[in-house]
C-alpha positions in Angstrom: 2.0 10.3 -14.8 -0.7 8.5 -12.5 -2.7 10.4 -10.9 -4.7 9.3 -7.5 -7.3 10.7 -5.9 -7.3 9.2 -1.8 -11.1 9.1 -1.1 -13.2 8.3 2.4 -15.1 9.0 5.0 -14.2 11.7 7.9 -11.3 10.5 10.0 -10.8 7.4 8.3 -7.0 8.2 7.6 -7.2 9.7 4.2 -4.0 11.9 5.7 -2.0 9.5 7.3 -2.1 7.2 4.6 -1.3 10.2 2.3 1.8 11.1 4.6 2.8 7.1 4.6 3.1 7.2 0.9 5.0 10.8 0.9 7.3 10.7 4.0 8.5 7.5 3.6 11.8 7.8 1.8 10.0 9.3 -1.1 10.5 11.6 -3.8 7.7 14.2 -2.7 7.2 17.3 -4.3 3.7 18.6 -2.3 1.6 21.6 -2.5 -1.7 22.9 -1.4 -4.1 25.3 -1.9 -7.2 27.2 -0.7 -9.4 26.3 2.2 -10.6 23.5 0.2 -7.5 22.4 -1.8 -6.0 19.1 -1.6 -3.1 18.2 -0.7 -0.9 16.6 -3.4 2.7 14.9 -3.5 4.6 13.8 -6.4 5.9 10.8 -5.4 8.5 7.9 -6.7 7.3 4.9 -7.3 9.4 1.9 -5.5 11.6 0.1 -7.7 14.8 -2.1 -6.8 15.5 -2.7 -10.4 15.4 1.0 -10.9 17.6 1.8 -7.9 20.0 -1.7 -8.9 20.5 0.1 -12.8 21.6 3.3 -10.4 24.4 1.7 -8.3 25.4 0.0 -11.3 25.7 3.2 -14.2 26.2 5.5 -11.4 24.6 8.3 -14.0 24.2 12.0 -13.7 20.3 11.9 -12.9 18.1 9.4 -11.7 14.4 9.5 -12.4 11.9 6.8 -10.9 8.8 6.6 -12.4 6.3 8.8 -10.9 2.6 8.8 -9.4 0.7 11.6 -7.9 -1.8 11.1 -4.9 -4.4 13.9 -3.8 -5.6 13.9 -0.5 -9.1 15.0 -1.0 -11.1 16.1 2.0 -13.4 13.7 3.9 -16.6 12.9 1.7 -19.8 13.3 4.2 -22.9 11.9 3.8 -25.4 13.2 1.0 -22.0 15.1 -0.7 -23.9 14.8 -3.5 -26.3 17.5 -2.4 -23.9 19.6 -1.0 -22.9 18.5 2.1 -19.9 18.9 3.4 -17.7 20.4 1.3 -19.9 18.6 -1.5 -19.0 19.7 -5.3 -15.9 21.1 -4.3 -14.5 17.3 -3.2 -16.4 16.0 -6.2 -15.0 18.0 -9.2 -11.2 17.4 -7.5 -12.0 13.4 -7.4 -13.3 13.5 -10.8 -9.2 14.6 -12.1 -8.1 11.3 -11.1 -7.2 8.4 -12.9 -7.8 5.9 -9.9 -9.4 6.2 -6.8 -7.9 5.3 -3.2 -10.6 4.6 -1.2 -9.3 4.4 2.6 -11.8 3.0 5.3 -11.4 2.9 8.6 -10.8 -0.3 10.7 -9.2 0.9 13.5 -11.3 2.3 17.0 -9.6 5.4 18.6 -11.6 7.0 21.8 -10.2 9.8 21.1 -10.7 9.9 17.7 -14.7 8.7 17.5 -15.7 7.6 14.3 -18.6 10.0 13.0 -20.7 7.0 12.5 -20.1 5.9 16.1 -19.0 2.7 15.2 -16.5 0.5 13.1 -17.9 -0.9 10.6 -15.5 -0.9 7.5 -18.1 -2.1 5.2 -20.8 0.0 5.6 -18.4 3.0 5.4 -17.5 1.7 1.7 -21.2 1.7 0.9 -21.6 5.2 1.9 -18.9 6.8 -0.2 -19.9 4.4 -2.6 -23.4 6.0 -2.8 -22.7 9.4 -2.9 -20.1 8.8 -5.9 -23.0 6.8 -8.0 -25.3 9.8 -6.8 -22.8 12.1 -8.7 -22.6 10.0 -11.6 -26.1 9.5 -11.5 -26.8 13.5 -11.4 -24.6 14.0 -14.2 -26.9 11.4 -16.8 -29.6 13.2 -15.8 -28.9 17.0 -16.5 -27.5 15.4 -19.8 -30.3 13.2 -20.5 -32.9 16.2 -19.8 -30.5 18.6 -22.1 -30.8 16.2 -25.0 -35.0 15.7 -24.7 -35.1 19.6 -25.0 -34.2 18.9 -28.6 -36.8 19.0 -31.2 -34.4 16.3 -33.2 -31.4 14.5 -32.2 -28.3 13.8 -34.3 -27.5 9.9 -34.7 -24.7 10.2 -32.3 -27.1 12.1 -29.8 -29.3 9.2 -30.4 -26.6 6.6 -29.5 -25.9 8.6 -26.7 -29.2 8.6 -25.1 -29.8 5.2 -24.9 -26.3 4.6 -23.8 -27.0 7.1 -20.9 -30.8 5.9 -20.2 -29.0 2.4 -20.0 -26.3 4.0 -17.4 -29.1 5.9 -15.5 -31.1 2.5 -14.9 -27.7 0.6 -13.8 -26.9 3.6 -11.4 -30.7 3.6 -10.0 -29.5 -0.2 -9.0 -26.9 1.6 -6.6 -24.5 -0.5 -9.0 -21.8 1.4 -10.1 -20.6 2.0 -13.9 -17.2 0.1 -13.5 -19.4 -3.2 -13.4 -21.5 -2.7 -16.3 -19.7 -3.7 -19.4 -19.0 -0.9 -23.1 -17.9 -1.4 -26.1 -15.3 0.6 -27.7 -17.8 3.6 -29.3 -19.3 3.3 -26.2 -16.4 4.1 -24.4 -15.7 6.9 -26.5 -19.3 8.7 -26.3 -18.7 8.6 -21.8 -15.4 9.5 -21.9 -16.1 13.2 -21.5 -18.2 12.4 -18.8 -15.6 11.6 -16.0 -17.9 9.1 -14.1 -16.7 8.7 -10.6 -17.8 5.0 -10.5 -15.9 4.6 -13.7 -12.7 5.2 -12.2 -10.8 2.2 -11.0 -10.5 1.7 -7.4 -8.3 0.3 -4.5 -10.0 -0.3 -1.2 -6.9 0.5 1.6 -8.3 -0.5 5.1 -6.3 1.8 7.5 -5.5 -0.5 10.9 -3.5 0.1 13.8 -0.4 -1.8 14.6 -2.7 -4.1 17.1 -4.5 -5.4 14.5 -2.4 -8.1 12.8 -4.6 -10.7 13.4 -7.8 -11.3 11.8 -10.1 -11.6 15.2 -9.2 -8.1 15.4 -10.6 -6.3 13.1 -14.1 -5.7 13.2 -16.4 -6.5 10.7 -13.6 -7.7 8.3 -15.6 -10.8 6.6 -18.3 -8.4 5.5 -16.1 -6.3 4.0 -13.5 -8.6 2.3 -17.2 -10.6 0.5 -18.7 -7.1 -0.4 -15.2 -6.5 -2.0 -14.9 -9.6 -4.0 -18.9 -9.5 -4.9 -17.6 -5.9 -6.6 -14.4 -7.6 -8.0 -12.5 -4.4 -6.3 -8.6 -5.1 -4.6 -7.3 -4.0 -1.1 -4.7 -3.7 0.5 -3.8 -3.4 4.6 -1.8 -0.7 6.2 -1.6 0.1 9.3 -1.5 3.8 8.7 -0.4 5.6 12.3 2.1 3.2 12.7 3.8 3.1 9.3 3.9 6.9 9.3 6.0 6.9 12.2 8.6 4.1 10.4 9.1 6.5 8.4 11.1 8.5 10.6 13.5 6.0 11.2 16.5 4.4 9.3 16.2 1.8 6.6 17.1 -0.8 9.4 15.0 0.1 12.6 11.9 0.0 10.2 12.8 -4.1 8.9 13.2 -4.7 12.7 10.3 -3.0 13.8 8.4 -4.4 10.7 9.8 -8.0 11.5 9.2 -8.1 15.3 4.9 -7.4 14.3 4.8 -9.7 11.2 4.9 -7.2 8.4 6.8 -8.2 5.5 6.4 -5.4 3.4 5.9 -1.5 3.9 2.1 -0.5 3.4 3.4 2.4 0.9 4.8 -0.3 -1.4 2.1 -2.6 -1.3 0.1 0.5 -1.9 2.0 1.7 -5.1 2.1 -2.0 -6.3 -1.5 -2.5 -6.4 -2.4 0.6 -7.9 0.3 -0.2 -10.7 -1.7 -3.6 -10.9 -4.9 -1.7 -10.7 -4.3 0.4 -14.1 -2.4 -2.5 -16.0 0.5 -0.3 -15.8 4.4 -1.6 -16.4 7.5 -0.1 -16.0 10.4 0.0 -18.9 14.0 1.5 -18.3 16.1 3.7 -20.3 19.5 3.4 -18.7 23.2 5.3 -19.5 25.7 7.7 -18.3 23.3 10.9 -18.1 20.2 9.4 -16.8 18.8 6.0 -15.8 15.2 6.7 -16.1 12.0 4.7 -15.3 8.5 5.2 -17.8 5.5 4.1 -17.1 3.4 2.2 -20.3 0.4 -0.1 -19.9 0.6 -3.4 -20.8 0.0 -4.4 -24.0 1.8 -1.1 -25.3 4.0 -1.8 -28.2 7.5 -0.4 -28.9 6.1 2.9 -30.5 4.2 3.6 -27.4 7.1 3.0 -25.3 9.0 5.7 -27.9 6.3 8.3 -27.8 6.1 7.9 -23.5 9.9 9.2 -23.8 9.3 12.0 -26.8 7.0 12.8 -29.1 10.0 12.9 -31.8 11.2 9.2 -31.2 7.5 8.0 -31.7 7.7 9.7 -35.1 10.9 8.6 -36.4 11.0 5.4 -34.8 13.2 2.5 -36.6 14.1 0.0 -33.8 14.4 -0.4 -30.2 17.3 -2.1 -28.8 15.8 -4.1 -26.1 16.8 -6.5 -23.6 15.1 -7.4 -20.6 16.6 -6.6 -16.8 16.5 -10.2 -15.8 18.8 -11.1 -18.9 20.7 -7.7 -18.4 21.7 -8.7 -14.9 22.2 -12.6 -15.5 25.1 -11.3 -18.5 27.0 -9.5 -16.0 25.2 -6.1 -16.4 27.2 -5.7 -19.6 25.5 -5.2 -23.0 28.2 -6.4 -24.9 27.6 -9.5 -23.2 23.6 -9.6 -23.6 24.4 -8.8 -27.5 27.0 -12.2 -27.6 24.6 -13.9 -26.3 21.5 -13.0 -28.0 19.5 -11.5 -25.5 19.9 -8.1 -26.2 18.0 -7.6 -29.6 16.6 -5.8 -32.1 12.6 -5.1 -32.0 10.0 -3.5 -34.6 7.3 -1.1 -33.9 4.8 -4.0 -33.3 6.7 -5.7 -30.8 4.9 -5.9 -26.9 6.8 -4.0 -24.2 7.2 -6.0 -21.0 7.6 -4.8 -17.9 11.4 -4.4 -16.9 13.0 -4.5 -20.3 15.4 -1.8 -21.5 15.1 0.2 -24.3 17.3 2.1 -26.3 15.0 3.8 -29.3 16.7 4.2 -32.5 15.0 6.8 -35.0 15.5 9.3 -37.1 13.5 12.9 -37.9 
């Protein structure tokens, strides 16, 4: 299961995008802890093929694929030396697959911005700053750890001169996502857990005023910072779309229509995240369960076998596979995707694409 950690400033809307994403028809399972806890939902990810394979087997469970988000407190300035809530927020953000970073383009009087203006870009830098301060703190105690040594091992070697190459990029207030590693490489920083590692969608929370470009301040300077740093966004306008969710499927497309909003912020949220991680979706579908499992692409059948059980991974002899645009166009039957051809027989080396559905034949 994804796991994402929702990342920002002070009142930038880290919890009303969190409650967009988990009170919005979702499949929320959320929880908290201590004073400094986060939040967290389990949510379902949106799916109409998922929710199509539903009406049509009608099955005894239904399981969408799943993503968690942790709504981590608001990152201050200097975090990195404690302030704020300081390691606390920065060993909860370092459990995340991906980061959601939300900034704030929205002015509220009543809500004033702890920087005391709107200025979505230089709010990215900040956070930005204090997670490559983080990173840049961790090659350092390492890096001072290994030159205690008398003698180094050869892989303590490689790793120092990977890190002393990490510690220059960082010192460039660049962060580690940009600079390129080969495979060993990858291996040796893994442990590591770099913030600026992580991959990351920038959501720029807006209120429901703010459809137009001309109002939104300061969004050229963000949207060129965003594509110098090769990072994706995504809009919502966060106050608004948390009340939608209080209302029936059809007042929300009317409410949606009548401002210009094609789709809801949650699912453009999900979507990009999915696209984010290279992540696709494959379906197992029947009488007891239709059942969506999240793979990245490029994941072969085997993959796909272990993501359901460990077992069918280990026994695996074919997958029955056909794909959901195929399954559909034959009348939702498989006898009439097998008479046709399209529902086939594939080997362990064969590439899972996203919306096919698998039946895994093995034997253990």
């Amino acid at each position: 299961m994804l796991h994402c950690g929702i990342v920002g400033l002070p009142l930038a809307g880290k919890s009303t995008v969190f409650n967009v994403i988990t009170r919005a028809g979702a499949e929320v399972k959320a929880y908290a802890g201590g004073k400094t806890d986060p939040n967290r939902a389990v949510v379902g990810v949106p799916d109409p093929r998922h929710d199509r394979l539903t009406e049509i087997f009608r099955p005894k469970k239904s399981t969408p694929a799943l993503m968690e988000f942790v709504d981590l407190a608001g990152l201050s300035r200097d975090a990195s030396k404690g302030a704020g809530l300081g390691n606390s927020f920065l060993s909860f953000a370092q459990d995340a697959d991906a980061l959601v970073h939300v900034v704030r383009g929205f002015d509220n009087a009543d809500v004033p911005h702890p920087e005391m203006a709107i200025d979505p870009a230089r709010d990215w830098r900040i956070v930005e700053t204090e997670l490559i301060l983080r990173d840049l703190g961790a090659v350092e105690n390492r890096l001072s750890r290994l030159g205690a040594k008398k003698k180094l091992l050869p892989e303590e070697e490689r790793e120092r001169e990977l890190l002393g190459r990490c510690s220059a990029f960082l010192m460039e207030e660049r962060s580690l996502r940009e600079m390129a590693f080969t495979p060993d490489e990858e291996r040796l920083v893994r442990g590591f857990t770099f913030l600026t590692r992580k991959p990351e969608l920038v959501v720029l929370n807006l209120d429901e005023s703010q459809t137009s470009e001309e109002r939104i301040p300061q969004v050229g300077a963000l949207e060129a910072l965003l594509r110098e740093r090769n990072l994706r966004s995504v809009r919502v306008y966060g106050r608004m779309e948390m009340d939608l969710g209080e209302l029936s499927p059809e007042d929300q497309q009317e409410f949606m229509e009548d401002l210009g909003v094609r789709e809801p912020g949650r699912e453009r949220l999900m979507a990009e995240a999915y696209r984010l991680l290279g992540l696709l979706s494959f379906f197992t579908a029947g009488d007891d369960e239709v059942k969506a499992w999240t793979i990245h692409q490029g994941d072969n059948a085997v993959a796909a076998a272990g993501a359901i059980h460990s077992d069918l991974a280990r026994g695996f002899i074919r997958a029955q596979v056909v794909s959901y645009d195929d399954f559909m166009a034959h009348g939702a039957q498989f006898s009439k995707c097998r008479e046709a051809g399209v529902l086939r027989l594939e080997g362990k080396d064969y590439i899972v694409r996203d919306g096919d559905i698998i039946e895994i034949r093995f034997n253990v």
